[in-house]
N, C-alpha and C positions, 0 to 999 in steps of 0.2 A: 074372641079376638077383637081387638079394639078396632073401629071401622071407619074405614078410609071414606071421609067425608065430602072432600075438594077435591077437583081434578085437576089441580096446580102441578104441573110437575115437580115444585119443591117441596110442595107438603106431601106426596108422595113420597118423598126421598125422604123426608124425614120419618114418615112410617116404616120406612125399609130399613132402616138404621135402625130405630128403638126397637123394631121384630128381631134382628139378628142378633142386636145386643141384648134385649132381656130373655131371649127364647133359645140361645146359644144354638139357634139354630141357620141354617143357611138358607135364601131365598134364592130360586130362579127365576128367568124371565116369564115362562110359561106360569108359575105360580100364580107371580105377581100378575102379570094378565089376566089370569081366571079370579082375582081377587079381583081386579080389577069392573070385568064385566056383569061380576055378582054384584058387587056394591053398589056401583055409580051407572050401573043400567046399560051397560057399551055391548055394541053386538063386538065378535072377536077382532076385525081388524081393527077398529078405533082402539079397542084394549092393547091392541100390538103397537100402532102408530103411540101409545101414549108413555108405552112403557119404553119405548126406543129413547123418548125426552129423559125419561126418568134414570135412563141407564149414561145417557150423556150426562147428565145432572151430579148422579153419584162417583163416575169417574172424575170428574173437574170439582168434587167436595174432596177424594180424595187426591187428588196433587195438593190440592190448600192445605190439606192437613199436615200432610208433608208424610217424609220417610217413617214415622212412628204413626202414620192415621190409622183412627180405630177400626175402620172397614176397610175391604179388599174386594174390590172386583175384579171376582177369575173369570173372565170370559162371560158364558151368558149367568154367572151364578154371584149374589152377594153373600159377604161371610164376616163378621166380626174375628178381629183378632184379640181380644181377648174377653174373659170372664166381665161382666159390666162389675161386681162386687168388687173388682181387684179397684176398680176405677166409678164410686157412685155418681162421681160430681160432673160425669159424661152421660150418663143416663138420668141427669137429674136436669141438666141443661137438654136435654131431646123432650121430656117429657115438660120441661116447659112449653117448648116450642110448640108444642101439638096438643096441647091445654092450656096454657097457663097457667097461672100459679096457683088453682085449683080454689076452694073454698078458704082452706088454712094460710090464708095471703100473710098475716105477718110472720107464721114461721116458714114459709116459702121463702118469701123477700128476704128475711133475714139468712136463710144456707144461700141463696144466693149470691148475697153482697160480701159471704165470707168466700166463697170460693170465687168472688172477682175479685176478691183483694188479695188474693194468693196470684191470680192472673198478676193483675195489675205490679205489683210487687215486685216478679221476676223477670215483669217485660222492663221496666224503669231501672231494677238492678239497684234499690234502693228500700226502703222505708215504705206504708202505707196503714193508715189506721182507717175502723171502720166509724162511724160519725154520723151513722143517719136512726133517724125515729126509729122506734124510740127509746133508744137509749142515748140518745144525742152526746157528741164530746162539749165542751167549752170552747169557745172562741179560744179563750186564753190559754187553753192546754194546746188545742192543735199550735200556738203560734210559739208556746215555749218550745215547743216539739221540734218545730221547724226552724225555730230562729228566729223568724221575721216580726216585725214590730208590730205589738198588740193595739190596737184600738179601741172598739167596743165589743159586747157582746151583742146578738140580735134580740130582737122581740120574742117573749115568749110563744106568742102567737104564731110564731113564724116557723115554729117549729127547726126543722135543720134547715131551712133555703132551700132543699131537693139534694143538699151535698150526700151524699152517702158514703164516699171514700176520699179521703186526702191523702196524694201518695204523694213522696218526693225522693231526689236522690244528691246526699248530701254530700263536700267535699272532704268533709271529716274535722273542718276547721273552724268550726264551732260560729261560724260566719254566715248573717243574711247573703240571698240572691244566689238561686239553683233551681234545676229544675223542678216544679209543683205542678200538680197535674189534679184538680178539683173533679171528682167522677160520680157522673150518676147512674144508678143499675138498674135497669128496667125488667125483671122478669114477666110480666102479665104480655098478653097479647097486643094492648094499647100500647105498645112501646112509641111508634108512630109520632105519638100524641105528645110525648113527654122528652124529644128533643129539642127542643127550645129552651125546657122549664129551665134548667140549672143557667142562674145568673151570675157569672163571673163579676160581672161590675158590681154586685151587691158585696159580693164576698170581698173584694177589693176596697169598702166602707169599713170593714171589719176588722182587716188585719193588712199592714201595711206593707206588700210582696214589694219584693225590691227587683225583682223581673218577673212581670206577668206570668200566670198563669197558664196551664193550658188547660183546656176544657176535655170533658173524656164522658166516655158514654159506654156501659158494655148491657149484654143481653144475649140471651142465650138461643135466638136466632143466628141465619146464614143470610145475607143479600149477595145474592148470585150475578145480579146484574151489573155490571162494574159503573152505569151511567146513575143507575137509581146509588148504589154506593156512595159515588162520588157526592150526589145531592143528598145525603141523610150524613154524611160525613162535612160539608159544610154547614148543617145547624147545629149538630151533637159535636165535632170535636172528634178526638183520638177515639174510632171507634173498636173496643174488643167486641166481638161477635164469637157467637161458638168454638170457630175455630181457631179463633184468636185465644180464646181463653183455652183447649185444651192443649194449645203447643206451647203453653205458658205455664200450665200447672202438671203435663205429661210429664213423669221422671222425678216429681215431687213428692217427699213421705207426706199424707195426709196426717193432721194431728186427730190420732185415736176418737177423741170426743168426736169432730166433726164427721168423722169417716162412720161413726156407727150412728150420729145421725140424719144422717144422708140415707144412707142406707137403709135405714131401717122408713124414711119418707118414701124411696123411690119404693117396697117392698107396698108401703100401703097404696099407691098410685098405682100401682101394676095389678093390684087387686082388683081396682076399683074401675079402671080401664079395662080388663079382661072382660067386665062384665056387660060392658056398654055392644 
């Protein structure tokens, strides 16, 4: 069983979550407490006092998630409502959050920025291409795409600027000036570190928005804290977060390719984790 390392009550919760979902199994409080005081050393009531956080934690994950959230707290018992296979790209975002992107970071990063772009896509109700390293688009392609007047392209060096998604939602009138939403995906645990990177005023050197952009951030983390939020949402922009991203992609056909590999990712992480 993969071992609960932090006594965060959020990284708690998110072990409680990926236990239920990949073990289709159900977790109690008592459980979780006796995990608790094995792992991280607690005599039983610090294990009770902690898993009390933990159960407040996972009832206020699930209101965020809303009426279709993947877990269910029945009383003192947590339980997955459904199979994690019907749905990889939720136990692929848990298992970031409690590794990160693991060793294989470019095929990580890349199912990641594809299933934010399916986020991102049906939150905007428009268009979104994906655009980051390394397969980079063209300046000039994202700007026919969108409309907006081409300028230059950037330096090869410069790789993508950190853009990794360009979504926008068009009027249909083949017309600059609409909503564009320039988004960066952060899977690894560094996320932190890398809300500032994406620079709207470079990309605005590039190609000529006839209404500002807006800046977007997702990751397959939860910030619980509505003050820390608020401050991580003033450097990053329109933040998608876990649960933002699975009330955005919940109710979505996955396309077959990606669903089988995702699936077949979260399959070798759950190996690999079992083992730890």
């Amino acid at each position: 069983m993969f071992a609960i390392i932090d006594a965060k009550p959020e990284h708690i919760a998110d072990w409680a979550e990926w236990y239920v979902a990949h073990s289709q199994d159900t977790l109690s409080k008592t459980a979780l407490s006796s995990q608790l005081a094995l792992t991280l050393s607690l005599d039983d009531d610090g294990a009770d006092v902690l898993v009390e956080s933990v159960w407040l934690e996972l009832r206020y994950r699930e209101r965020l998630y809303g009426p279709n959230a993947p877990i269910k707290v029945a009383g003192r018992v947590l339980k997955s409502r459904f199979s994690w296979t019907d749905k990889p790209h939720y136990l692929a975002c848990l298992i970031f959050s409690l590794t990160g992107n693991g060793t294989q970071t470019t095929v990580a990063g890349q199912l990641f920025e594809e299933v934010s772009a399916i986020a991102v896509k049906h939150y905007i109700g428009g268009d979104c291409v994906i655009c980051g390293f390394p397969t980079p688009v063209k300046v000039a392609d994202l700007a026919t795409k969108t409309g907006e007047r081409f300028i230059r392209e950037f330096p090869s060096h410069r790789k993508d600027r950190n853009l990794d998604l360009m979504a926008w939602r068009p009027f249909g009138d083949a017309r600059p000036g609409q909503l564009i939403v320039l988004v960066q995906c952060a899977a690894g645990r560094n996320w932190k570190y890398k809300t500032k990177e994406l620079a709207v005023e470079a990309w605005k050197k590039l190609i000529q928005f006839h209404v500002d952009p807006v800046r977007g951030f997702t990751m397959p983390y939860i910030i619980s804290d509505s003050s820390e939020f608020e401050e991580y949402s003033t450097d990053a922009g329109l933040i998608l977060d876990r649960v933002r991203i699975y009330r955005f992609t919940n109710g979505v056909v996955l396309d077959t390719d990606l669903k089988k590999r995702l699936t077949s990712w979260c399959k070798g992480r759950i190996t690999a984790m079992n083992k730890n």
